[in-house]
N, C-alpha and C positions, 0 to 999 in steps of 0.2 A: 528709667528704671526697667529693666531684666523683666519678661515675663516670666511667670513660675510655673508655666503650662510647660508639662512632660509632654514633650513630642514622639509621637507615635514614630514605629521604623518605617512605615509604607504607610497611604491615604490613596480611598480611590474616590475620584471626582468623577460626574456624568458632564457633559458638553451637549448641546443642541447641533443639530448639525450645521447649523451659520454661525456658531460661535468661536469666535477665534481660540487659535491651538497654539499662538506664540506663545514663549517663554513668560514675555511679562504678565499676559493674562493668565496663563498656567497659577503662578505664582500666586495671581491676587486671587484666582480660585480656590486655592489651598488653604489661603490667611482665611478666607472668610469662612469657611469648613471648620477650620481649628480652632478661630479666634485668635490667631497669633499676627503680629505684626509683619509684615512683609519683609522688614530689616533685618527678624531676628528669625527667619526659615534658614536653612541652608540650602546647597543646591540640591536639584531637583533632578532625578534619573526616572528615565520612563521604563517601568517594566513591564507590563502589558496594555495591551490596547483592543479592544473588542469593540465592535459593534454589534448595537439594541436595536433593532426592528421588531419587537414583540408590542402589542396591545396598542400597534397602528403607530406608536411613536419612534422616529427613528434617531437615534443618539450615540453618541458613544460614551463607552466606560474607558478609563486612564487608572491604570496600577499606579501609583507616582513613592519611589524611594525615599526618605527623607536619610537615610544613614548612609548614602554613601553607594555609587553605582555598584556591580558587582563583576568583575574584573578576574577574568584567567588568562594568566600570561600566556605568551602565545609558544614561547620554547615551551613547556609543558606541553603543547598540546602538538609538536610536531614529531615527526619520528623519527630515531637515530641513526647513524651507522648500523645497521644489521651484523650480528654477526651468525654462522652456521652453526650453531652448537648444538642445535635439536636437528632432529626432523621431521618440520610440520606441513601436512599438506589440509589445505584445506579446498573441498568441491565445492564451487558457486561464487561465484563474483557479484550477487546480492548484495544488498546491505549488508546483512549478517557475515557474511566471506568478510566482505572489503574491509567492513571495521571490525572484523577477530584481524585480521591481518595489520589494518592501522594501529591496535592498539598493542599488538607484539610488538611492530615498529616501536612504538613510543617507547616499549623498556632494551631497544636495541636488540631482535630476535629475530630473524631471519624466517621467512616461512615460502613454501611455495605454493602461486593461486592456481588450479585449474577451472575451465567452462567450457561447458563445451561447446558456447555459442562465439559467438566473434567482438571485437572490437566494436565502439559506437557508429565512429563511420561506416566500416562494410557493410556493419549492421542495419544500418539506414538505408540502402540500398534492398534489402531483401523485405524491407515493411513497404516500399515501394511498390515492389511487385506483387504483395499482400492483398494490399487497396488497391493493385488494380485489376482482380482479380486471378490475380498467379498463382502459382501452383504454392504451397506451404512447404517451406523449409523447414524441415523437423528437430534442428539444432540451431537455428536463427531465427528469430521471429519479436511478437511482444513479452515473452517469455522468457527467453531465452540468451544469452548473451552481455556483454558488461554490462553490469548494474543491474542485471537481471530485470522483473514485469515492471518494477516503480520507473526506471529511467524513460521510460516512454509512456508515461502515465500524466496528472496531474502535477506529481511531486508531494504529494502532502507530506505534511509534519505532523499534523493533530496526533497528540499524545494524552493520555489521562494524567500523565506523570507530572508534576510540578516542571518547571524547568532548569534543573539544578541538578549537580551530580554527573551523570554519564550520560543521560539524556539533553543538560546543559551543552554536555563535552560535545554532544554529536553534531547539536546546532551550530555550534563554535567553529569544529572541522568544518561544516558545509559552507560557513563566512568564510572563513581564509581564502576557501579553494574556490571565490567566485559566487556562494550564494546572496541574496540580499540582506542588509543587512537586519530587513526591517524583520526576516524569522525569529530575530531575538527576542522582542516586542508582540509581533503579531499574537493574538488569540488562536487564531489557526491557520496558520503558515501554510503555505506553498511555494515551489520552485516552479513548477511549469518545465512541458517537455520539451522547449526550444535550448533550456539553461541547464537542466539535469543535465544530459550527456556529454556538457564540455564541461565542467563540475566534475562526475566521473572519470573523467580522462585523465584531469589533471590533479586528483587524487592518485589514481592508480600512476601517474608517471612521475608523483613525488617519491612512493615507496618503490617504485623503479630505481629511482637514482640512490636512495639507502641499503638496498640489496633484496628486496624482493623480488620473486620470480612469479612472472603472470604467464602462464599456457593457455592460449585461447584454438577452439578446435579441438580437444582433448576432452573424450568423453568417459569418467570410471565403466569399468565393465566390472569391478570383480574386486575381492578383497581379502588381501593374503594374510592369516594369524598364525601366532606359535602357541605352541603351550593348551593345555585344556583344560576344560572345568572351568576354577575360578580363578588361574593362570593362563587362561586366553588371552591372547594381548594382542594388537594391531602389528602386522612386521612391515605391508607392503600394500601399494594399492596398485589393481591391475587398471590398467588404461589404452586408450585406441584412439589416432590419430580419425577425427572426423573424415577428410579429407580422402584420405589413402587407404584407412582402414586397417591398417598398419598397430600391432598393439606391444603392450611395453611396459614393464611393471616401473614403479618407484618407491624405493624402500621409505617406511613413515614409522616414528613412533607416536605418532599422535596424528588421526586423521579427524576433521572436521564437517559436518555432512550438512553445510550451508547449501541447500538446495531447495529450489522452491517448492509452491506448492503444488505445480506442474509437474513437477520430475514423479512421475507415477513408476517410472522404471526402478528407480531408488527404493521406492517402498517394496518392489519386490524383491528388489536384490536383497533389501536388508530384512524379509523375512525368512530368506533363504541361508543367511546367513546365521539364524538362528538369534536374531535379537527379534524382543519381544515390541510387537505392533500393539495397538489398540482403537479400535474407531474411535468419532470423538464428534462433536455437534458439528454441522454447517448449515450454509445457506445457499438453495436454489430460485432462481424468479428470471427478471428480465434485466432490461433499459427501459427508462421510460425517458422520452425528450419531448420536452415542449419550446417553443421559440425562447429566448432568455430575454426579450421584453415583455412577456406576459408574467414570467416569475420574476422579475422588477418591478411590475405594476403591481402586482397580489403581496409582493414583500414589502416594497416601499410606497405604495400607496400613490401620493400625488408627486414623492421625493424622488420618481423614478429614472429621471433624467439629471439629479442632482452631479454637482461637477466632483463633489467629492467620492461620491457611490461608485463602484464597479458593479460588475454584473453579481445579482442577487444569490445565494445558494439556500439551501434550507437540510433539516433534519426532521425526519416521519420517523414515528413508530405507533406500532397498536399492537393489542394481544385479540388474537383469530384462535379462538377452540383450543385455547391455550397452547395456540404456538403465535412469535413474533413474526410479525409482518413488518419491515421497517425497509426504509430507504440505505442505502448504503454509496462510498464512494462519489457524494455529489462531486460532480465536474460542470462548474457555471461556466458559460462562454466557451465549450469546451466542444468533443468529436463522440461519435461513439467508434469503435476500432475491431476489425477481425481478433480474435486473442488464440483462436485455436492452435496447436501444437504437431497438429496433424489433417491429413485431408479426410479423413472419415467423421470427426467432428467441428461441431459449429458453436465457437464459444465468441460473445463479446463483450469489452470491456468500456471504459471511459478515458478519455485524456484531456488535459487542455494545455495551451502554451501560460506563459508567466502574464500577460494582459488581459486574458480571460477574454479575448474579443469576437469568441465565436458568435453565429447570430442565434446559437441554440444552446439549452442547458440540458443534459443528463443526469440520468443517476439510478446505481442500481436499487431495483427494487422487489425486495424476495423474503421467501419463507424459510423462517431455520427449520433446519431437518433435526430431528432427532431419534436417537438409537432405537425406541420403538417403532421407529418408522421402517428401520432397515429390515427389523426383527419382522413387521407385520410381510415384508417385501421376498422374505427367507435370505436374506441379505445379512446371514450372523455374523460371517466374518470378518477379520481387522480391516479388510479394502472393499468392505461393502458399500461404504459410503464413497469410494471411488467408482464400482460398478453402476449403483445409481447416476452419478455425475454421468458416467460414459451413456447410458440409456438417453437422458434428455439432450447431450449431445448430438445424439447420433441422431434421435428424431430432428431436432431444430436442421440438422444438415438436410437431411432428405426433403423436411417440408420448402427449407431454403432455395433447392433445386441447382446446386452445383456453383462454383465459382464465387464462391464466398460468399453469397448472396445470402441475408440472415431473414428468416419469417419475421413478419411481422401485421400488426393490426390497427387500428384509430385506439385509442382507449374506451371511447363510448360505443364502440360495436362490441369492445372486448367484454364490456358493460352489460350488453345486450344479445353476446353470447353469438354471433354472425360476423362469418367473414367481411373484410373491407373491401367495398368493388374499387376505391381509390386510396393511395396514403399519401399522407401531407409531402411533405421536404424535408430530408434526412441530414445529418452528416454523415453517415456510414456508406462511406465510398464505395464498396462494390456495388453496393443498393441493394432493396429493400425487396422482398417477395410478398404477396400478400398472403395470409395462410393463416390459420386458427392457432394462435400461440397457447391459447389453452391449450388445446389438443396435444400440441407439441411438449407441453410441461405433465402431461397427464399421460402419457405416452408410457410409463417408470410405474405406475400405477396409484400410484400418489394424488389427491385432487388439490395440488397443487393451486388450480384456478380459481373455484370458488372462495381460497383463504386472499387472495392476492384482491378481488372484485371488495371483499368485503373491508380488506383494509384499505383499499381508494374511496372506499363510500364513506371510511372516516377522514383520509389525508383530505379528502375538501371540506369536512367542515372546521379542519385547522387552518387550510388555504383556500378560500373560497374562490373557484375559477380554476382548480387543480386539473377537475376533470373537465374537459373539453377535447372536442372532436380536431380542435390542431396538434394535439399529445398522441402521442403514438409510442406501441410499446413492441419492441424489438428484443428477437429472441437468440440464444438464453444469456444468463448471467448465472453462470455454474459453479465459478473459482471464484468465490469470497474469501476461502480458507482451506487448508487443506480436513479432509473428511478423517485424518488417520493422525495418530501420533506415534514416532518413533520414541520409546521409552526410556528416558534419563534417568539417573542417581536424582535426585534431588540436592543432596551436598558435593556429589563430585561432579555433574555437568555430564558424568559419562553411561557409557549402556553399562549394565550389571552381566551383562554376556560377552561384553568383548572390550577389554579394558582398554583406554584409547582412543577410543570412538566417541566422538562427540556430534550427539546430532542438537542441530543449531539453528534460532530465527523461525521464520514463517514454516517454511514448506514441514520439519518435522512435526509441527504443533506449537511451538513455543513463541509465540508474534503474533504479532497484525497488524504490520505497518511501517512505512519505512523506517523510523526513530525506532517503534520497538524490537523491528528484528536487528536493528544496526548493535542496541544496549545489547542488546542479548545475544551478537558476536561479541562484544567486548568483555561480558562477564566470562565467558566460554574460553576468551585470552588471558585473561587471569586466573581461572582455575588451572591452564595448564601449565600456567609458570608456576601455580603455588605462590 
């Protein structure tokens, strides 16, 4: 006899971490959940998979399908023959660039990319001389160039968004072209920076062979309109061969202003252009890195050498004098990385490759700024919040002492308020200065330091063993986001000053993260086909 139990669409089951993950015990995990017979389940598709290290126990949770996996075809998600019947130029080969550009491909539309950084390979050659303390290419760097800051980063995917839709679409694109497969599944994906930039490559030279045109070396200078008023409209974008130096316009009726949240040049060009800026929240703080066996022991406890576990990562936050103090960008097993844009300032970042096998974990860790803050600072206007970013910049270079070399301190001297007469073992390849990072974050006039001391005095009694004198915190970490928003339509995607103009992804304001600013070129491609 037929059970008469209504089976649910999706069941999530917990696992021990020695409990087998086959299929068959899957199965009989599920019958005894439901009460249903083994015989009469159907098959079973995995849609997320997370793991539980909270309250000492560590496990995992399984999303598990019962209706049927979910399935987009792969023609759908590839891109067509191109044809030229617009002309779209879009700036920044970001995520946001890349997939406004993949998803015109998808409806067969032609568009051309410029950056004004280089290719993955070249590219890779100028973070060489980065790390080894060389001089900084001001159009090549972690910044700058295909794929823009993510390609040389961890890779993450962590999204709030369900995974379905366009954000489904993204993760879809990044399997075809080489990502793993397990993004689809994972709780929070990564690609890792060994995998990203051949991923990238052979993205951009699928829509190469459909008719898109990628310009790398090509920097906008300038932006040509017709018409006035509320007949302003995009005609042309003015451009300059990196290189040569050499400039050259290209006529556009639709320009796209994927560009990160580095491109500080952009934001003045485009106030000068008469579209409307507006500041907008961020976050200033550090790196902090401790050995990535000590946060496997604090995460997993006894499980910390388990065969199943990789290296540990975590999530901090607290509320300091009602502003947040939280962790940002953990990179477990990962590097910390020069990120600066320029040689006058000292910014760094996080990376890791796709095994997470570094012998250290990172992760930024900072205080959001807010617009009173800039106001208390006389910092009223739209690129205030970039002027402060440039102050603790410039201090972190100086206290650095030249050659990329970034300040840094113990965390328990930073604790106790006294420079470091030694620091542990870094990743950060130029190495390491010793120098009062407070000072250097208080430098802006902001007491940046005492908010930062009091939310570590909470992050350990969420991880006990946080603060220790093997942790070292490394200055600064200044680009979390960009500080400024260039100003969209809300229903057209476009500036209300210059019709055509579409600013897009992270660096305008509108992202935070690979997946989001990729969605958010692809909405940006659709409103311009209409």
């Amino acid at each position: 006899m037929m059970s008469q139990v209504e089976l649910p669409e999706q069941v999530e089951i917990t696992l021990g971490i020695d409990s087998p993950d086959d299929e068959y015990s899957l199965r009989n995990a599920v019958s005894s959940k439901l009460g249903v017979p083994v015989a009469e389940l159907p098959a079973l598709y995995l849609k997320k998979r997370a793991l539980d290290a909270r309250r000492g126990r560590v496990q995992f949770r399984l999303l598990l399908s019962l209706a049927g996996e979910e399935k987009t075809a792969s023609d759908e998600l590839l891109p067509k023959e191109c044809k030229k019947e617009q002309k779209i130029v879009i700036v920044g080969d970001g995520p946001a660039g890349l997939f406004c550009a993949y998803q015109l491909a998808r409806k067969g539309v032609a568009c051309v990319v410029i950056d004004r950084g280089k290719k993955v390979q070249p590219r890779r050659r100028d973070l060489k001389l980065l790390n080894a303390r060389g001089s900084v290419n001001e159009d090549s760097n972690y910044s700058y160039g295909e794929g823009g800051a993510g390609t040389f980063s961890d890779g993450k995917l962590y999204t709030r968004s369900h995974k379905r839709g366009a954000v489904r679409d993204v993760l879809e694109i990044l399997e075809i072209h080489g990502a793993p497969t397990e993004i689809l599944t994972e709780a929070r994906p990564h690609i890792g920076s060994n995998l990203l930039p051949v991923i990238i490559a052979d993205l951009r030279e699928r829509l190469e062979n459909v008719g898109v045109e990628f310009r790398f070396g090509t920097r906008m200078v300038g932006l040509q309109t017709t018409g006035t008023g509320a007949d302003r409209r995009v005609s042309a974008l003015e451009l300059a061969d990196v290189e040569s130096g050499d400039t050259f316009s290209l006529e556009a009726d639709s320009v796209v202003l994927a560009t990160g949240h580095s491109a500080r040049d952009v934001f003045e060009m485009a106030a000068d252009w008469g579209v409307t800026l507006e500041p907008k929240g961020f976050a200033v703080g550090v790196r902090i890195e401790h050995p990535q066996a000590l946060i496997n022991e604090i995460q997993f406890g006894r499980n910390a050498k388990h065969r199943k576990l990789g290296a540990a990562s975590y999530k901090l936050a607290a509320q300091v004098e009602n502003r947040g103090v939280f962790s940002f960008c953990m990179c477990p097993g990962g590097w910390i990385v020069p990120a600066m844009t320029d040689a006058e300032h000292l910014v760094v970042n996080g990376m890791s490759l796709s095994k997470r096998d570094s012998a250290f974990a990172n992760s930024g860790l900072v205080v959001s700024v807010e617009l009173e803050d800039l106001a208390q600072l006389g910092l009223t206007g739209p690129l205030g919040g970039v002027e402060l970013q440039r102050m603790v910049e410039r201090s972190a270079q100086k206290a650095g002492g030249g050659e990329n070399r970034a300040p840094a301190m113990r965390v328990t001297d930073f604790l106790e308020n006294h420079e470091s007469s030694t620091l542990p073992d870094s990743s950060y390849l130029p190495g390491l200065t010793a120098a009062s990072v407070g000072e250097v974050l208080n430098e802006c006039g902001l007491d940046f330091a005492s908010k930062l001391r009091e939310g570590l005095a909470h992050f350990d009694t969420r991880m006990r063993g946080y603060l220790t004198e093997e942790a070292v915190l490394v200055g600064v970490e200044s680009r979390t986001s960009a500080p400024v928003r260039i100003v969209r339509n809300g229903d057209t995607l476009q500036t209300d000053a210059i019709k055509g103009l579409y600013p897009c992804g992270e660096g305008p304001g509108y992202a935070g993260g690979i997946v989001s600013a990729a969605v958010d070129g692809m909405r940006v491609a659709d409103k311009i086909l209409g």
